[in-house]
N, C-alpha and C positions, 0 to 999 in steps of 0.2 A: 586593196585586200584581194586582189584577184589571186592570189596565191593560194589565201587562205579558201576560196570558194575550188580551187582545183583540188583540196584537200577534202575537200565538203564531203565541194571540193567538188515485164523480160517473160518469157517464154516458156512455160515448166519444162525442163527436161521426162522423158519417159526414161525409166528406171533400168533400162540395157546402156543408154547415153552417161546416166551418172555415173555408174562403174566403169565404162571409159573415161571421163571427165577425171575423176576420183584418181587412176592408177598413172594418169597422163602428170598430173599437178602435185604439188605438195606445195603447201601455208606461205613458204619463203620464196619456191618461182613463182608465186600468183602478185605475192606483194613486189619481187623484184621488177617484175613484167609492167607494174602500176608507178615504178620508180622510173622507167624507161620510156616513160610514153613521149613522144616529141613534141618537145616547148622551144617554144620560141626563144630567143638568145634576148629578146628585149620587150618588153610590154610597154603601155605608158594607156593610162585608163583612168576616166572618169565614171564615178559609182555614187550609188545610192544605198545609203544604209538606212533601213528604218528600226527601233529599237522599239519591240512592240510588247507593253505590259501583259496582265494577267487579266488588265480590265481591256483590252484592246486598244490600248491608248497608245498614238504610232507619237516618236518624236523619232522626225527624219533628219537627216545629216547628209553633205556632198564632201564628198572628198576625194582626190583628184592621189593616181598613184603610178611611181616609176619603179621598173624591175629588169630586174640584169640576171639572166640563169646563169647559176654556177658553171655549168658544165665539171669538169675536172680543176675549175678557179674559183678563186674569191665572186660568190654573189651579191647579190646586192638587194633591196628593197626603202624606196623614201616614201611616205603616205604624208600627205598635207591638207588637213580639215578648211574647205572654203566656207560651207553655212552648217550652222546657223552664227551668230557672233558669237556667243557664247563659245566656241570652241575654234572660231576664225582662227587660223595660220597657225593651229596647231600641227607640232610635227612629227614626224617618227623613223629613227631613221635605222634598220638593220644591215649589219654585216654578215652573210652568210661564209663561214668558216670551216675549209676542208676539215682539218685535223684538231678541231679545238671548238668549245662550247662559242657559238655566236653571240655578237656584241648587238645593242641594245641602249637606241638611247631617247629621249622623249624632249621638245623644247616647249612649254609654257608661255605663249606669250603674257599672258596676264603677269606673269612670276617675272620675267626675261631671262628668265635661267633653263639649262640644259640639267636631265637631268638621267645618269648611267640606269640602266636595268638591272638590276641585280638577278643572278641566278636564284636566289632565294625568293624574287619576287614571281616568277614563272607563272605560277597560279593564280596570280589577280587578273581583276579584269581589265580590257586593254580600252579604256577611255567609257567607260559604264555598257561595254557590248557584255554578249554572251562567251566569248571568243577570250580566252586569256592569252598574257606572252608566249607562253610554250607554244598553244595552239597557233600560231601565226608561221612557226618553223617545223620543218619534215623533220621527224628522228632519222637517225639514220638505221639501216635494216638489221643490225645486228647489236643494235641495242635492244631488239625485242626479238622471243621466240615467236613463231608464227606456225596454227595449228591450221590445218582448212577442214571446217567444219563438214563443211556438202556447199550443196548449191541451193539458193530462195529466189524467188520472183520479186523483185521489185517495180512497182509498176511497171513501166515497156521493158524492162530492163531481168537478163536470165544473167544471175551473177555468183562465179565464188562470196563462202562466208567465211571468212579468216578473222581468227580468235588472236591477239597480238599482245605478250605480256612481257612486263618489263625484264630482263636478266636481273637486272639494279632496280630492287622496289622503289629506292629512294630518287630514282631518277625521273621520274615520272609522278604528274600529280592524279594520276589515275590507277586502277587494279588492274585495268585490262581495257584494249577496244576492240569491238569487233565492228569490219569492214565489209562492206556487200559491193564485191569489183565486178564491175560489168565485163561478162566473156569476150563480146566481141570489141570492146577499144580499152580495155585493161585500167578504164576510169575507177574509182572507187564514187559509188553514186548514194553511198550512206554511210554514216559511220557512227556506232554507237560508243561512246563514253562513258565508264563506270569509277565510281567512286573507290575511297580504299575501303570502304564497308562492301562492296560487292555491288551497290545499290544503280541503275542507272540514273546517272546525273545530266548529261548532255547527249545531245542527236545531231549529226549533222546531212544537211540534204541536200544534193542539189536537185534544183527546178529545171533547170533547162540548159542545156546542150546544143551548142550552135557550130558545123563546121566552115574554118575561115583559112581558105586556102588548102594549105596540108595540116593543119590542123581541129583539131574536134576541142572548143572551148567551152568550160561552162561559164553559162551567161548569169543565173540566178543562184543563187541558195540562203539557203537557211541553216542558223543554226537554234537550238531550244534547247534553254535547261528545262529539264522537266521536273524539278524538284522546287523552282519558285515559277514556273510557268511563263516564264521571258522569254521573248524570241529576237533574235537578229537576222534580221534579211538584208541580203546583200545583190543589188543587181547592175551589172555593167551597162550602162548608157553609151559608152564611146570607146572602142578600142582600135589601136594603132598597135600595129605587130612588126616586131623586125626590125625596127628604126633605131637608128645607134641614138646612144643617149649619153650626153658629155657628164664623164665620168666625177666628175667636179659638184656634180650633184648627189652626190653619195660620200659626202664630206660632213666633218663636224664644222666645218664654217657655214655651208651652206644652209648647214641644220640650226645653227645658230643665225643667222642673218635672212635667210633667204634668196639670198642673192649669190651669185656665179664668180 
């Protein structure tokens, strides 16, 4: 899910800086600018999910995950649950799709069956995380307006706050989210989620930021519904960048069998 944590994924300005900041940006180059930051063509990453109640009760999870960036192509994303048994050789396998709603599918071992995602399913949650289907894929930017509010402090972090709402209410299982992008590496290092009541229902955050090469990766985050008090933490243990990854593993055979 390192995908999902770059989605998660500062400084006060003095008040002559924000009227520059303000006349220099608008809502849609701040988000474009956070769509453009330079990823890697290939990840392949072992993670730690902890899935932490209301009563702070962790139940942790490892699962191991392969990723293709689209660039201008077909991407890609396999996630494969190793512990705990309960969820052993569970799999998940996304097709990132230029021109058309991406495909979605999930293998069961206990069941032995595959089973499709539906667009309708979007909104549930992705294996009892905080994190539903939708949330695991970037909209693309002109499926949302994008207002830029000003600019807020987040901890080390001086960031636009862009207000992002759906064109198509129905496309989305939320009313709106706002984004708190960091000025200097165009990361988005908060994002808040609201319900269609207006209500916030989900935070996203990342913990930490590590850079690896030419690149600035986040290493932790979290997400939290704040409306049942769950949280899902998610932190990289082993990352490998750039290494071509045989395309054969982003197959519905491989999704079904496991094997190459």
């Amino acid at each position: 899910m390192t995908h999902l944590i770059r989605k998660m994924v500062l400084i006060p300005l003095l008040a002559a800086g924000i009227a520059g900041v303000l006349a220099a940006e608008d809502g849609k180059s701040v988000v474009q600018k956070s769509l453009d930051v330079p990823r890697p063509r290939f990840t392949h990453s072992a993670v730690k999910m902890e899935l932490i109640d209301s009563n702070n009760s962790v139940d942790e999870r490892m699962i191991e995950e392969w990723a293709k960036d689209p660039g201008d192509k077909t991407g890609a994303a396999l996630i494969i649950f190793r512990q705990p048994a309960s969820v052993k050789d569970t799999r998940f396998l996304q097709i990132v799709n230029k021109d058309r709603a991406n495909d979605k599918w999930i293998y069961m071992p206990a069941l032995r069956t595959t089973r499709r995602i539906a667009s309708a399913d979007g909104a549930k949650s992705f294996m009892g995380t905080d994190a539903s289907y939708d949330d695991l894929e970037t909209r693309k930017i002109d499926e949302d307006t994008h207002e830029l509010l000003g600019t807020e402090t987040v901890g080390p972090y001086t960031c636009y706050k862009v207000e992002s709402t759906p064109v198509n209410v129905k496309s989305s299982q939320y009313l709106k989210r706002i984004s708190y992008i960091d000025q200097e590496t165009s990361i988005p290092v908060k994002i808040e989620m609201y319900d269609k009541k207006g209500a916030l229902l989900k935070v996203l955050e990342i913990e930490k930021i590590e850079k690896q090469g030419d690149y600035r990766i986040p290493m932790q985050g979290k997400m939290t519904n704040v409306q049942t008090k769950h949280t899902t933490r998610i932190t990289i243990l082993k990352l490998e960048l750039d290494k071509p990854i045989n395309d054969k593993m982003f197959t519905q055979n491989f999704l079904n069998t496991g094997k190459l």
